[in-house]
C-alpha positions as CSV (number, residue, x, y, z in Angstrom):
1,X,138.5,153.5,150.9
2,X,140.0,155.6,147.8
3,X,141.5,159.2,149.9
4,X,141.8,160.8,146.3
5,X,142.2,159.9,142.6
6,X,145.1,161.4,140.5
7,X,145.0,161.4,136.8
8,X,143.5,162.5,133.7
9,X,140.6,164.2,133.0
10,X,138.9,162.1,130.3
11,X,135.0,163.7,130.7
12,X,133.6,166.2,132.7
13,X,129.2,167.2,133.0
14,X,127.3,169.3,135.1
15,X,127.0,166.4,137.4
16,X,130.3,164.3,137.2
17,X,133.7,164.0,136.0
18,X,135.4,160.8,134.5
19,X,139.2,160.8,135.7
20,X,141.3,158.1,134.1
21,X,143.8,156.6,136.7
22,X,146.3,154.2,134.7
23,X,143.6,153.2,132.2
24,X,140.6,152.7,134.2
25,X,138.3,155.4,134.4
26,X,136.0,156.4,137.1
27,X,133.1,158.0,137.7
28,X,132.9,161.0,140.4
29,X,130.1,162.6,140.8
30,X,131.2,166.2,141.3
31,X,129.2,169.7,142.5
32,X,128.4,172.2,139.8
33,X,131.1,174.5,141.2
34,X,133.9,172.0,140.9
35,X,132.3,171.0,137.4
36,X,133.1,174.5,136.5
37,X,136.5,174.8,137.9
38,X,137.5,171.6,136.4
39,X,141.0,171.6,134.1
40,X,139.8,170.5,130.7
41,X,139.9,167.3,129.1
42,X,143.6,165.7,128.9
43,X,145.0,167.7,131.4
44,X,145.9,165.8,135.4
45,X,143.7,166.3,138.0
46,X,143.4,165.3,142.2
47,X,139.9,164.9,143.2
48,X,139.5,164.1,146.8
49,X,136.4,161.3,147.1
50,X,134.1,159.9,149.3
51,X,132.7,156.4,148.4
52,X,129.2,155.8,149.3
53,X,128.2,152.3,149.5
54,X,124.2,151.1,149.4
55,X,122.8,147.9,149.2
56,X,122.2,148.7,145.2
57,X,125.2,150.9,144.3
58,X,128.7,152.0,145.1
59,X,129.2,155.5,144.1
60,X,131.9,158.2,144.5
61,X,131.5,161.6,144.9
62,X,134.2,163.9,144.3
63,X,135.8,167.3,145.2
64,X,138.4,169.5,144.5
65,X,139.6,170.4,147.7
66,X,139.8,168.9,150.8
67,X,138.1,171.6,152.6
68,X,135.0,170.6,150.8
69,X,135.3,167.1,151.6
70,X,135.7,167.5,155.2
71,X,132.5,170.2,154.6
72,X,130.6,167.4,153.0
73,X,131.6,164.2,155.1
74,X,129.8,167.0,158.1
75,X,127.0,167.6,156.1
76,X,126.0,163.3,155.7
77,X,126.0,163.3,159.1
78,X,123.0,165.1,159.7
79,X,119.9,163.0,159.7
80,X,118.1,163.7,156.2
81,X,120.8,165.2,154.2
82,X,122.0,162.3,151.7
83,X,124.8,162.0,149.5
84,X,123.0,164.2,146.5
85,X,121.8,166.9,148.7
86,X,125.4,167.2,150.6
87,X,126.3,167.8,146.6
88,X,123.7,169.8,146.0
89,X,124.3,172.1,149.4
90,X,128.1,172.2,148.2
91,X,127.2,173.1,144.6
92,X,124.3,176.3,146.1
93,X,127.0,177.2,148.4
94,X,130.6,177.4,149.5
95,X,132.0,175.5,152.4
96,X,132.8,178.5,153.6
97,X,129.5,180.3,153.0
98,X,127.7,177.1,154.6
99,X,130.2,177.4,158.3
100,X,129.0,180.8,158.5
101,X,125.9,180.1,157.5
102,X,125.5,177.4,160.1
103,X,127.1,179.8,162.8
104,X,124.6,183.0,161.6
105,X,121.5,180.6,162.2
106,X,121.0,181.6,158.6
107,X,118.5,179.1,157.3
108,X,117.9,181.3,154.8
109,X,121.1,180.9,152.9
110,X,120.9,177.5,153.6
111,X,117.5,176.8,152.1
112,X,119.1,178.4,148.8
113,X,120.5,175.0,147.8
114,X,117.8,172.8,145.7
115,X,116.2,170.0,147.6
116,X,116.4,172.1,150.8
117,X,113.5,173.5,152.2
118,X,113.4,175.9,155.6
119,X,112.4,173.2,158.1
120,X,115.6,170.8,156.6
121,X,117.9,174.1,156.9
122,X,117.3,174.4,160.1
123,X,117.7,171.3,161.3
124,X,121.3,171.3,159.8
125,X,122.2,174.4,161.5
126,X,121.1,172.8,164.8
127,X,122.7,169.5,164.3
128,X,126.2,171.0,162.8
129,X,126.6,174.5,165.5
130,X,127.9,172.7,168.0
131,X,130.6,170.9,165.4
132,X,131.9,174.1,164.1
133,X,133.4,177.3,165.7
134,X,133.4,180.6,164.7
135,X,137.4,180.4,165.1
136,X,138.2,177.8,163.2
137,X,135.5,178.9,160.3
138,X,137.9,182.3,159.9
139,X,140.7,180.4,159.8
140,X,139.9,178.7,156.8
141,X,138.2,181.4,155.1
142,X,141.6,183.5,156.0
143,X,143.6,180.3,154.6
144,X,141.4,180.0,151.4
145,X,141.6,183.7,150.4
146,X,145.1,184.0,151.3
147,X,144.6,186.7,153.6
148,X,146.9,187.2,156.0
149,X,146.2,187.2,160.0
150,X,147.9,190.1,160.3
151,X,144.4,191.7,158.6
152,X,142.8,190.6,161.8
153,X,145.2,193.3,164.7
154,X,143.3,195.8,166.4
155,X,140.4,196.6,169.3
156,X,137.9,194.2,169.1
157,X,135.1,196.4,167.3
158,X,137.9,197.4,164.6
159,X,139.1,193.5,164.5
160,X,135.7,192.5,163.8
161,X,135.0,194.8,160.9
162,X,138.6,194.4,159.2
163,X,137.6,190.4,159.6
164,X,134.6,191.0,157.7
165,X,136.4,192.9,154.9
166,X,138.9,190.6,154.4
167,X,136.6,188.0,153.9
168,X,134.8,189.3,151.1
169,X,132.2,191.8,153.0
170,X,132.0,195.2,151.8
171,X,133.3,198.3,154.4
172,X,130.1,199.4,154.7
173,X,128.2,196.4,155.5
174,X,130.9,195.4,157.2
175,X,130.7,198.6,159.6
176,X,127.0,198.5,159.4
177,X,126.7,194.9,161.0
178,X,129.4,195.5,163.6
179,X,127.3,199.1,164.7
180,X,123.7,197.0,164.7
181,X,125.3,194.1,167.0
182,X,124.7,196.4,170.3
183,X,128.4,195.7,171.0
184,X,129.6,196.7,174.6
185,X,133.0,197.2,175.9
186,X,133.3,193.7,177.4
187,X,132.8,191.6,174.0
188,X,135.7,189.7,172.7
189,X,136.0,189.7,169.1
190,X,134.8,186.3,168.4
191,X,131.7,187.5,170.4
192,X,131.0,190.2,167.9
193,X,131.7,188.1,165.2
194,X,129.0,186.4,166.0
195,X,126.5,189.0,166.6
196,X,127.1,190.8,163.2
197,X,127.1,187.9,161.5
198,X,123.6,187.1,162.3
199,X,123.3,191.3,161.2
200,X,124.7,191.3,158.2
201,X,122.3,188.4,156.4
202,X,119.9,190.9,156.5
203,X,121.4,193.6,155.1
């Protein structure tokens, strides 16, 4: 299995990248996103890949972080969702945005993505829940933005809207999600997480 390629970027498209490793050039299929964050042609380059093999074709499908790998590898795994959509759901949406997504029950978002109607959203958010947790999704929205985990000290209420905040929600809606979540004294913050997540996509 190629982990990752490292070399130069000899082509890039809205739909893949050609990366030439010692002379011999591959072709990565890449998301619209990383097509757009992509250095320019001459300059070095690590894609992380994913080589899907079929009866009639070996392709590899690229990405420039490892978090959206791992997101991606999750996504073939539900029943339906092939290698182009898990592109297509990673090109719509963030990894991040698709955890909390998933975690919301926010088939909405999900159904944003082309190729992915309401009935396939759904049955990605019930077929990934149980694989992803709330704590681990902050984790590596904290790591991506660089925010500290001092951001997240506090009670539970004012833990829950600073978390929100620091990951990209404004105040307001941030406040606004956390008062509509009928919080009451015993909820942990994870546990309000959760409920104004499912708040705020409808805000």
């Amino acid at each position: 299995m190629i982990a990752y390629l490292n070399g130069i970027v000899a082509a890039v498209t809205q739909s893949h990248a050609v990366i030439d490793v010692n002379g011999v050039g591959y072709q990565v299929f890449i998301s619209s996103r990383d097509a757009a964050a992509m250095p320019g042609r001459g300059e070095e380059v690590r894609i992380y890949t994913y080589l899907s093999v079929r009866e009639d074709a070996m392709q590899l499908f690229g990405f420039l972080s490892e978090d959206d790998l791992e997101m991606y590898r999750l996504l073939l795994t539900v029943s339906g969702i092939g290698p182009k959509a898990g592109l297509g759901l990673l090109s719509a949406l963030t990894a991040d945005d698709l955890r909390f997504a998933v975690l919301s029950d926010d088939a909405r978002t999900i159904s944003r993505a082309p190729g992915i109607g309401s009935k396939t959203a759904k049955k990605l958010i019930l077929e990934l829940k149980d694989k992803l947790s709330l704590e681990d999704a902050f984790e590596k929205k904290l790591s991506n933005t660089g925010v500290p985990d001092a951001a997240l000290a506090g009670d539970a209420k004012s833990d829950a809207v600073q978390a929100l905040t620091a990951l990209g929600y404004s105040a307001a809606d941030a406040l606004r999600a956390v008062r509509k979540a009928g919080v009451t004294e015993d909820m942990d913050t994870e546990t309000i997480l959760k409920l104004a997540l499912k708040q705020i996509s409808f805000l």
